[in-house]
Backbone as numpy.savetxt, mean C-alpha at the origin, in Angstrom:
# Nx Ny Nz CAx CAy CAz Cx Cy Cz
-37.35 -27.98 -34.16 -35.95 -27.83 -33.71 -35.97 -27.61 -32.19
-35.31 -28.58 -31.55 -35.16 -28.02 -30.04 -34.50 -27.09 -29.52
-35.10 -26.90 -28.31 -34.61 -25.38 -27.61 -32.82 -25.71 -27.65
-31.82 -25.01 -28.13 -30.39 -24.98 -27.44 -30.30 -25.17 -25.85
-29.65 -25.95 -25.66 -29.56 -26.04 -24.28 -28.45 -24.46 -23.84
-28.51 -23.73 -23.19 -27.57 -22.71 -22.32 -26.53 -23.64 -21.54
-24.96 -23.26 -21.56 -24.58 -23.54 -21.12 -24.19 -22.54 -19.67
-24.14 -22.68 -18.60 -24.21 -21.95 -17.18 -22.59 -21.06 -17.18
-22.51 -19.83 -17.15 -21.64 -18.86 -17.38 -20.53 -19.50 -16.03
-19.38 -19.76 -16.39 -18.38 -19.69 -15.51 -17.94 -18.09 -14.51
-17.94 -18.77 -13.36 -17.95 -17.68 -12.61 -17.03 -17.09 -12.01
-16.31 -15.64 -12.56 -14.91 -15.41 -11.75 -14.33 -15.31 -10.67
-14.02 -15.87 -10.19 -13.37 -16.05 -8.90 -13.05 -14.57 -8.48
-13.36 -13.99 -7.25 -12.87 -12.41 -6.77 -11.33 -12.55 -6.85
-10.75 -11.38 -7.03 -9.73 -11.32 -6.63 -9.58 -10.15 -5.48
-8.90 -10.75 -4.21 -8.83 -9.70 -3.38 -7.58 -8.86 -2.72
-7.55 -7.82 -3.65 -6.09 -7.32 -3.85 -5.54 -6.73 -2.48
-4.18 -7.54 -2.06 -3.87 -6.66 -0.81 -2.68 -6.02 -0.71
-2.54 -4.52 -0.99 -1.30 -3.91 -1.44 -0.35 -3.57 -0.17
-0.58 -4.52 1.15 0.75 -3.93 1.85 0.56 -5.69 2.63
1.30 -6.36 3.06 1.04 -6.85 4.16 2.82 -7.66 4.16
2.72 -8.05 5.82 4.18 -8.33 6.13 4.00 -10.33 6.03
3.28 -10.51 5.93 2.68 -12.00 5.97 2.81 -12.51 4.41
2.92 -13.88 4.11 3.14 -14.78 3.06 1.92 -15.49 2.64
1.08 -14.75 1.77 -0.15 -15.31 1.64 -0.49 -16.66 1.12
-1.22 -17.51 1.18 -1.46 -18.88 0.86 -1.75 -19.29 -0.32
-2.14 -18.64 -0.73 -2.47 -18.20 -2.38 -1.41 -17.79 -3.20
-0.56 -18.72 -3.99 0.72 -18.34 -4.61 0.03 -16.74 -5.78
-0.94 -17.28 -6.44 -1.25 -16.20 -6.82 -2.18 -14.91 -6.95
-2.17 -15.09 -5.57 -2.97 -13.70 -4.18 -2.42 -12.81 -5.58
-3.32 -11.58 -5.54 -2.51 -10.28 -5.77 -2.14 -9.48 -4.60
-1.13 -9.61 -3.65 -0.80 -8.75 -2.63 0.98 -8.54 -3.13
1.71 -7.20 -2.06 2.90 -6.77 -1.97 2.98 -7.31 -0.69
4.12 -8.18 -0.54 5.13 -8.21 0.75 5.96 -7.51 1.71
5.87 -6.81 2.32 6.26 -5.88 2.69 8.09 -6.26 3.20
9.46 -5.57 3.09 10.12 -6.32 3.73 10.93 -5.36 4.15
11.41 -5.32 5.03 12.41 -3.76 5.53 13.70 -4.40 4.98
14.65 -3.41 5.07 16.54 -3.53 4.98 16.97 -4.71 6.17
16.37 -4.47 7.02 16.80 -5.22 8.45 16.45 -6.45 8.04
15.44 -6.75 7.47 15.36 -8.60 7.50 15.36 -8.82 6.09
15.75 -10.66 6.06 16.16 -11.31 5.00 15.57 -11.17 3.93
16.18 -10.76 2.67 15.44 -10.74 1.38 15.88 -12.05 0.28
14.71 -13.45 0.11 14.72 -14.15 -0.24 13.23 -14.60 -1.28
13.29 -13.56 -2.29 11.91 -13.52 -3.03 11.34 -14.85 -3.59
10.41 -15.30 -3.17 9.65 -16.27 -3.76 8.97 -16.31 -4.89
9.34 -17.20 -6.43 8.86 -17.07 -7.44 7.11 -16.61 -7.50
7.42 -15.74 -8.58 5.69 -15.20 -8.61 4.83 -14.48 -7.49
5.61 -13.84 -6.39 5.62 -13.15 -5.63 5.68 -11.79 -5.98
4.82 -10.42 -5.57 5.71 -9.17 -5.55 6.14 -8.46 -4.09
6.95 -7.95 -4.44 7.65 -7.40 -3.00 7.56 -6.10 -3.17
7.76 -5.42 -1.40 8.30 -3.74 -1.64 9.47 -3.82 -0.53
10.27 -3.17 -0.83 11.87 -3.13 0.05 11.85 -1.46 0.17
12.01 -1.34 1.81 12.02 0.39 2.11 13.04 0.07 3.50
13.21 1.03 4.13 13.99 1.21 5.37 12.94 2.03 6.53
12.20 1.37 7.52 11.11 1.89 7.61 12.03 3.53 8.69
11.13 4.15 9.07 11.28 5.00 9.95 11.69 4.46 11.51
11.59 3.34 12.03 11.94 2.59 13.12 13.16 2.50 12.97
13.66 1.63 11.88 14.96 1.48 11.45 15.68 2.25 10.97
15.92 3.41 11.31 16.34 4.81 9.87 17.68 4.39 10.21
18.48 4.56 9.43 19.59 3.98 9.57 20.39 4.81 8.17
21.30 5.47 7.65 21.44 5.67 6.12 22.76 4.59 5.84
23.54 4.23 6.62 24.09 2.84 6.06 23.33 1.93 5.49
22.01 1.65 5.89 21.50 0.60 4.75 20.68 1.03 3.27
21.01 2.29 2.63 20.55 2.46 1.69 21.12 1.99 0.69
22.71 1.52 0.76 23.38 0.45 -0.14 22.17 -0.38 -0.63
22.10 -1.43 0.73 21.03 -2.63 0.60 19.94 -2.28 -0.35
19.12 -1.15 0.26 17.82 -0.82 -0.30 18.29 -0.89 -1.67
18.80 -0.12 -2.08 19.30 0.43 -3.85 19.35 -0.96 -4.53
20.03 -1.58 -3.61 20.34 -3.33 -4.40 19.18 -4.29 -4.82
18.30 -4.08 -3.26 17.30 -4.78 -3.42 15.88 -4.22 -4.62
16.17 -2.88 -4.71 14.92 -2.23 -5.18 14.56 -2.65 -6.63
16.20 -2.53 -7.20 16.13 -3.11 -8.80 16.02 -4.76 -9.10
15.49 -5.48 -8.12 15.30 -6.60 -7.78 13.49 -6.65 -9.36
13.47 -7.78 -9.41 12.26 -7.78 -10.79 10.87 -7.98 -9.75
11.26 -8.76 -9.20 9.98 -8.67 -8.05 9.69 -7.58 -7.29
10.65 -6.54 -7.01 10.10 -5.42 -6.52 9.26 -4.61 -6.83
7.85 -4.22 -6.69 7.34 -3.56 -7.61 6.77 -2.33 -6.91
7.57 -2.19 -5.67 6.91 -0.89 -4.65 8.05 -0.68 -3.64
8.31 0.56 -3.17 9.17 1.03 -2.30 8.84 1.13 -0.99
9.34 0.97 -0.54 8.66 1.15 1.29 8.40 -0.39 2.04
7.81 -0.03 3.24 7.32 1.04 3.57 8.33 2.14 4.41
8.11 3.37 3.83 8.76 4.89 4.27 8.49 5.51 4.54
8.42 6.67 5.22 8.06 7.13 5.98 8.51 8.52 7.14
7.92 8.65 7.84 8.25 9.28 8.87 7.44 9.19 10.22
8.20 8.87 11.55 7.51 8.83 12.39 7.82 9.49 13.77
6.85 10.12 14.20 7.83 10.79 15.84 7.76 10.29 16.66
7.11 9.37 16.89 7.39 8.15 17.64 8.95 7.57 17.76
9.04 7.55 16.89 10.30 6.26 16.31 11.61 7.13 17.17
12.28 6.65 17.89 13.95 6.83 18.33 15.36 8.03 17.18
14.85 7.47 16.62 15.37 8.30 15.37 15.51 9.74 15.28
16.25 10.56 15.08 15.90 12.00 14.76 15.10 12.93 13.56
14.21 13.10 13.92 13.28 13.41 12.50 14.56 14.39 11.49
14.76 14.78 11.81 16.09 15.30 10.30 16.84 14.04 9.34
17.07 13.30 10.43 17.91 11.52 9.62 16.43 10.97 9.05
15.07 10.94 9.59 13.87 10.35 9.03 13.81 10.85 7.67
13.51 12.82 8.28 13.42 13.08 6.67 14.49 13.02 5.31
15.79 13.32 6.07 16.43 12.50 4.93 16.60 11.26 4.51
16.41 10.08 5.09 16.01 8.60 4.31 14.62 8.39 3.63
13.68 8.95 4.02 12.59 9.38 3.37 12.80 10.17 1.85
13.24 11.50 1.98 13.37 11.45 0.74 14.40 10.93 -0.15
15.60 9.98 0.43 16.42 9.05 -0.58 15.74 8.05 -0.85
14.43 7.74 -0.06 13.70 6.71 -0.79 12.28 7.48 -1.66
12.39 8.20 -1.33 10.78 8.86 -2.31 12.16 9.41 -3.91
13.39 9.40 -4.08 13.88 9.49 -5.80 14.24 8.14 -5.96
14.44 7.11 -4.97 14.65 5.86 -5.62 13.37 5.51 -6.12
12.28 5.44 -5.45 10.84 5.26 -6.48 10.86 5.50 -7.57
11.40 7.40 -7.84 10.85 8.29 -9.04 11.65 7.60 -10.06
13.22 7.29 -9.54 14.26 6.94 -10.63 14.04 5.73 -11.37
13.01 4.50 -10.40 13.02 2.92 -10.79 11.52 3.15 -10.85
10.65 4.10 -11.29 9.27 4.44 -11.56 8.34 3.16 -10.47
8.51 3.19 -9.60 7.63 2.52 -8.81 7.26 3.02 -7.43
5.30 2.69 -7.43 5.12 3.45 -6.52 5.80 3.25 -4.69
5.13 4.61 -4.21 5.84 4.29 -2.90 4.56 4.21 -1.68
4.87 3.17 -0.92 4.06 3.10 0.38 4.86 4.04 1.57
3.76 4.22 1.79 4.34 5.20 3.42 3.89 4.64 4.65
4.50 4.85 6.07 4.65 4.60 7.15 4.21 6.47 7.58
3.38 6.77 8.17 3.44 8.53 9.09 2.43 8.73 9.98
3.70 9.02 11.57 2.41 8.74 12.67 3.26 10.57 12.91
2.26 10.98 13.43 2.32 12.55 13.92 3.40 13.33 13.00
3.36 13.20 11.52 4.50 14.07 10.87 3.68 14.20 9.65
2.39 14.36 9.72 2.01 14.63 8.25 2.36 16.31 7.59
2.36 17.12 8.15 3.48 18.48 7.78 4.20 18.08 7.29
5.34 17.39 7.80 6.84 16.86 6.97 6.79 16.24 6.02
5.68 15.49 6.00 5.41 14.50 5.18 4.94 15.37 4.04
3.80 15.76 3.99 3.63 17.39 2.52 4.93 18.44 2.26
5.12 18.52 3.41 6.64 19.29 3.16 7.44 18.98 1.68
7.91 17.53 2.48 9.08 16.98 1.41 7.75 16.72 -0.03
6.52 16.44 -0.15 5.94 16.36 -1.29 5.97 17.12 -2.18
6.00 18.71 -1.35 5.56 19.77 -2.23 7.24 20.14 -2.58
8.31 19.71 -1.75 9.40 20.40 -2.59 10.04 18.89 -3.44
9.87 17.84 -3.64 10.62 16.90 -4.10 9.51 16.66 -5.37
7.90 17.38 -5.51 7.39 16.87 -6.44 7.00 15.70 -7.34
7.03 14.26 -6.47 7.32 13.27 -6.93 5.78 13.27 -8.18
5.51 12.03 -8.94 5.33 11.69 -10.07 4.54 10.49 -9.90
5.43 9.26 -9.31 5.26 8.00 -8.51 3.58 8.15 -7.82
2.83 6.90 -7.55 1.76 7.01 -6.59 2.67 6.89 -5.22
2.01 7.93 -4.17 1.91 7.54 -2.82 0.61 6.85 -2.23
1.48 5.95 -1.15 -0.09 4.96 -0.57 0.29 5.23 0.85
-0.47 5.61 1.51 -0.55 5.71 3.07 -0.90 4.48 3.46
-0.01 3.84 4.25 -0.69 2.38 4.76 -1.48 2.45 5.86
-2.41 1.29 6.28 -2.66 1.90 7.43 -3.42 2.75 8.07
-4.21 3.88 7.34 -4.74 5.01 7.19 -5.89 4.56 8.86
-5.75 5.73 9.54 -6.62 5.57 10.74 -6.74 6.91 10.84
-6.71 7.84 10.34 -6.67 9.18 10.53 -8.31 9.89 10.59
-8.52 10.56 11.08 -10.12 11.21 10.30 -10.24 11.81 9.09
-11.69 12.39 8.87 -11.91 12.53 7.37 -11.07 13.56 7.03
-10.72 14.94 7.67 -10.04 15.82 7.30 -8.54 15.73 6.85
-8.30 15.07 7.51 -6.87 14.36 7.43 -6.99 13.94 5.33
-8.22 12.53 5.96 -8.31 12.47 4.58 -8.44 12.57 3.72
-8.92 13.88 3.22 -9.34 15.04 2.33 -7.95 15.91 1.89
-7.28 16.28 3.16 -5.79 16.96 2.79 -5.25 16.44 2.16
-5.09 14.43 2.33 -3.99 14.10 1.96 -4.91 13.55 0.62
-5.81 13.70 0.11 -6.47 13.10 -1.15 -5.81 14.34 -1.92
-6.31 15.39 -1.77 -5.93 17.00 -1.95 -4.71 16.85 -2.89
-3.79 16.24 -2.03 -2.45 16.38 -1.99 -1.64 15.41 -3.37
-2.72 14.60 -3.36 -2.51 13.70 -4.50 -2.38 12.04 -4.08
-2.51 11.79 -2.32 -2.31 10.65 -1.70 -3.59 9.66 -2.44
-3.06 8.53 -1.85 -3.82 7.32 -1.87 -3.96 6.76 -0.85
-4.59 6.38 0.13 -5.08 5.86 1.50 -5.16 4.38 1.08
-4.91 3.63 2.09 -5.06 1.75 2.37 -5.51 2.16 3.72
-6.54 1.10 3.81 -6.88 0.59 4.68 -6.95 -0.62 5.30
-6.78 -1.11 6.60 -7.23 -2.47 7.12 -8.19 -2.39 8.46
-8.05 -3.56 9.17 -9.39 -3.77 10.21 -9.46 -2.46 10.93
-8.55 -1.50 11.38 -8.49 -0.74 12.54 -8.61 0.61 11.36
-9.77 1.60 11.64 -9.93 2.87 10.57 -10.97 3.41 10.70
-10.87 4.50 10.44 -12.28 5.54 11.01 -13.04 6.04 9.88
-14.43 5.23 9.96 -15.15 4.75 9.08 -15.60 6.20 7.96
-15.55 7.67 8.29 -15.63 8.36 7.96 -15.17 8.56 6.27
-13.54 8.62 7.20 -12.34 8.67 6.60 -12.53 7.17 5.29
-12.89 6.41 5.40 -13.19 5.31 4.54 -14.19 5.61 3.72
-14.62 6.31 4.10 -15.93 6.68 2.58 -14.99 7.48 2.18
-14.58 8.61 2.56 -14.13 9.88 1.88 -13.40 9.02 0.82
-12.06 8.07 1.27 -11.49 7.41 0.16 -12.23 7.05 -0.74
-12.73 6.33 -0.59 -13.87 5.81 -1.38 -14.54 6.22 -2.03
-15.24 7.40 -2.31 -15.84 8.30 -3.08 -14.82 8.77 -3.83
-13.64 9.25 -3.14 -12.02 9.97 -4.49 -11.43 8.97 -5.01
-12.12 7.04 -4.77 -11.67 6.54 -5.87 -10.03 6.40 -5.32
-9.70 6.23 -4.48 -8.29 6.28 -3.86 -7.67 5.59 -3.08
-8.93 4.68 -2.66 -8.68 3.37 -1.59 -8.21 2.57 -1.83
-7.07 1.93 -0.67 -6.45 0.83 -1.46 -7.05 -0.68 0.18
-6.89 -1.40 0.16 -7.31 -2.31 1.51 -5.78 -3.41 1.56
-5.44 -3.59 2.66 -4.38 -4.68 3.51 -4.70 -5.38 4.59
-3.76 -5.98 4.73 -3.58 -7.23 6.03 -2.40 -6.39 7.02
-1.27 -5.74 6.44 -0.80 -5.58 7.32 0.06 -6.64 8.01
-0.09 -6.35 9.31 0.87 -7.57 10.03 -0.53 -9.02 10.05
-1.23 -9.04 9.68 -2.47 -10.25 9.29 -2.75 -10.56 10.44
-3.90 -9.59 11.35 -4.25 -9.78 12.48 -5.59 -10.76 12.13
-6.25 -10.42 10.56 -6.99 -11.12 10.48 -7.22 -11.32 8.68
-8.02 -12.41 8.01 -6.91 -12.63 6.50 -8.03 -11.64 5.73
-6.89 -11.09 4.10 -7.75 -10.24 3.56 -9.19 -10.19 3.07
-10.05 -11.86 3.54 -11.02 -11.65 2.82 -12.05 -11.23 4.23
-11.55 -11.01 4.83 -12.22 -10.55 6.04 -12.38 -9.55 6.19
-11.36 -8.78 5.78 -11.28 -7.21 5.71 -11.90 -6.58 4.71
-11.66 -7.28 3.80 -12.84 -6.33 2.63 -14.13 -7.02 2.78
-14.80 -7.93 3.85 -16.05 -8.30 4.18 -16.84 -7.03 4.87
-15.77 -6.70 5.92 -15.87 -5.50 6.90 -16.46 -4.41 6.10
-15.33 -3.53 5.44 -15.25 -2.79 4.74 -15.96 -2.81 3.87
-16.59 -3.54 3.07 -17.58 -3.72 2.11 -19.21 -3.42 3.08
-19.13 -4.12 4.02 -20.27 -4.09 4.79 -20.36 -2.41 4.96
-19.57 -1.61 5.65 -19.68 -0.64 6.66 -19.59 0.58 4.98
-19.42 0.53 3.74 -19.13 1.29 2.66 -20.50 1.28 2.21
-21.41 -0.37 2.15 -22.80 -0.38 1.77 -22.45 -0.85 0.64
-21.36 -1.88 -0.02 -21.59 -2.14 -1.11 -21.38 -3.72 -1.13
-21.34 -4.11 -2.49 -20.99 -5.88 -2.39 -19.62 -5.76 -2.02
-18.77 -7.13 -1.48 -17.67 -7.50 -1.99 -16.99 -7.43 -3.12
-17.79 -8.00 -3.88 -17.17 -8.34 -5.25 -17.60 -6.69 -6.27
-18.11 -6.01 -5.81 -17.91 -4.57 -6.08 -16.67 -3.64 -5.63
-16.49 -3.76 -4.33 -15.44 -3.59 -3.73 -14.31 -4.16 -4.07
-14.02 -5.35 -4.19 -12.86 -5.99 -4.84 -12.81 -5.57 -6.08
-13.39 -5.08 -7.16 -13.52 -5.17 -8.60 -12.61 -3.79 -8.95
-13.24 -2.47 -7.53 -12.97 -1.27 -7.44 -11.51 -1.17 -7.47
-11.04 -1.89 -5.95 -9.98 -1.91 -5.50 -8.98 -2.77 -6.70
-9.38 -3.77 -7.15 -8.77 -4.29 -8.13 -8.25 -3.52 -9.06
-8.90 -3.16 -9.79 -8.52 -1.62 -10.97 -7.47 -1.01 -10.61
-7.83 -0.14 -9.39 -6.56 0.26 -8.83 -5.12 -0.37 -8.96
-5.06 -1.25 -7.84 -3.86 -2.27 -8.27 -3.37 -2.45 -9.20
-4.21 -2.77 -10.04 -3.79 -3.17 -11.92 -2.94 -1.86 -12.37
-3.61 -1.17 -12.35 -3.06 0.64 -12.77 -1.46 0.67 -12.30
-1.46 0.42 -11.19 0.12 0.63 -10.38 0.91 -0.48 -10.33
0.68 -1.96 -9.99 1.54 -2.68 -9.57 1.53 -3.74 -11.00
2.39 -4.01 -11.59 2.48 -4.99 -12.73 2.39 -6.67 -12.76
């Protein structure tokens, strides 16, 4: 009887999940979130997911109509990005209150929330520890150091990262299992970034993607 021939295992294609970016990926079925503020056009593209927030630049509470409208949208599957920033023109009292009208629209339409926070991480635990949300938080963006990133793991956060991040702070995620990776405004495309990041963590890609994948799956539908 002759040997069975083996047939050669089909091989899964990575998937490389990118949970924030403001860019239209090429890949109809990328797993990434779109990021889209109140201020610009909301015109969802089939088989797309989106997140609709009012960022901290824009604080505005006239457009939380919009937001509310857009949020129960089927493609929406994330809030933000929200935030707080002291940077931003805005008065941090109007920040933190559109912030937390968008951290109960999450809790109410159970979807997680991305954050926007440059010099307000106090305020930012503040409103956590008294609004108690439920929802995942994702820090976009994350450039902070490790301590930073330890508080806000602490705290119950989830960190994203892209090209610009302090490599420290990227293990720490990484070890709590909490990392999420983006494009962002797509200075450069996501398989580049988890090339980086995979390199500078010490692991494969397709380890890294597999990790980060899980994640995603867990939160975004």
């Amino acid at each position: 009887m002759g040997r069975e021939r083996l047939r050669p295992r089909a091989l899964k294609a990575v998937r490389y999940c990118d949970i924030h970016t403001h860019c239209l990926p090429t890949d109809p079925t990328a797993p990434a979130v779109i990021s889209v503020d109140t201020g610009e056009p909301f015109m969802p593209l089939p088989d797309r997911r989106y997140a609709v927030g009012i960022h901290p630049w824009h604080a505005d509470v006239d457009r939380l109509p919009e937001l509310v409208r857009r949020a129960h949208h089927p493609q929406v599957v994330m809030i933000g990005e929200a935030g707080l920033d002291r940077l931003a023109e805005a008065p941090m009292g109007m920040q933190i209150e559109l912030f937390e009208e968008q951290v109960r629209l999450a809790e109410e339409l159970r979807k997680p929330l991305v954050i926007h926070c440059v010099r307000a991480w106090g305020e930012l635990l503040d409103v956590r520890k008294r609004l108690r949300p439920t929802e995942p938080w994702i820090v976009h963006g994350f450039r902070g150091k490790s301590p930073l990133a330890e508080q806000l793991l602490r705290a119950g956060l989830s960190l994203s990262f892209g090209r610009l991040h302090n490599a420290d702070a990227l293990k720490v995620a990484w070890e709590a299992h909490r990392l999420f990776i983006e494009t962002d405004d797509c200075p450069i495309d996501i398989v580049t970034v988890y090339a980086c990041i995979a390199e500078e963590l010490g692991v494969s890609v397709d380890a890294l993607a597999s990790d980060v994948g899980r994640r995603f799956a867990e939160i975004i539908p």
